[in-house]
C-alpha positions in Angstrom: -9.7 -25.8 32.4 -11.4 -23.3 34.2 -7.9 -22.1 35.9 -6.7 -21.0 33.0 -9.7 -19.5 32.0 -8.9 -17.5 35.4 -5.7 -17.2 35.0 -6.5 -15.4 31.3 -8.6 -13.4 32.7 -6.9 -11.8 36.0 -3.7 -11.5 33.5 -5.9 -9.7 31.0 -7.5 -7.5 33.8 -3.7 -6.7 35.5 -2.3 -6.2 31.6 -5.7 -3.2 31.0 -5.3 -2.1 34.3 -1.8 -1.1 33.6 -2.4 0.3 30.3 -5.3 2.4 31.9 -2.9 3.6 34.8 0.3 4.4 32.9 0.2 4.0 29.2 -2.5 6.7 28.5 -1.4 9.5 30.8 2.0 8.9 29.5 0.6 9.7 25.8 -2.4 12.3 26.8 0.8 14.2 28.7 3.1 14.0 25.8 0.5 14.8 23.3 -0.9 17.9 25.5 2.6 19.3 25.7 3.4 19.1 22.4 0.3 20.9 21.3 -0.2 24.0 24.1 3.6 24.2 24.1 4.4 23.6 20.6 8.0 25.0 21.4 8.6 22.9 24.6 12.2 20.8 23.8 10.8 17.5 23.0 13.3 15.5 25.5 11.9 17.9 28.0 8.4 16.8 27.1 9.5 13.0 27.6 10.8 13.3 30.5 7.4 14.9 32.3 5.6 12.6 30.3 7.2 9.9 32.2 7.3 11.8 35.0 3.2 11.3 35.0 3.0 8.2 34.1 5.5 6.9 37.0 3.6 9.3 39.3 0.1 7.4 38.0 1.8 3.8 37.8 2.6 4.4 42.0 -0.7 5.5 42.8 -2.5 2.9 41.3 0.1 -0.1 42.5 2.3 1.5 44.7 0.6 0.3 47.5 
């Protein structure tokens, strides 16, 4: 049992990682544009908002 307990826990640590690396710059972005640039066009805002989180997602495993 203990290489599943392993297994849980690198997949757990890979799954937080990813949220830490791509998830939250992709909502801090969205959210920071939408309120300093309250008149931004919101598919514009998406689209950098992904923009950072792709850029942070290939830092962190792009290599």
């Amino acid at each position: 049992m203990p290489e599943i307990e392993l297994l849980t826990d690198k997949l757990v640590g890979e799954l937080l990682t990813f949220v830490l690396w791509t998830l939250v710059p992709l909502f801090v972005t969205m959210f920071a544009l939408v309120i300093f640039y309250p008149r931004i066009n919101k598919r514009l805002a998406t689209l950098v908002s992904f923009l950072v989180a792709f850029v942070f997602f290939f830092i962190r495993f792009g290599s």
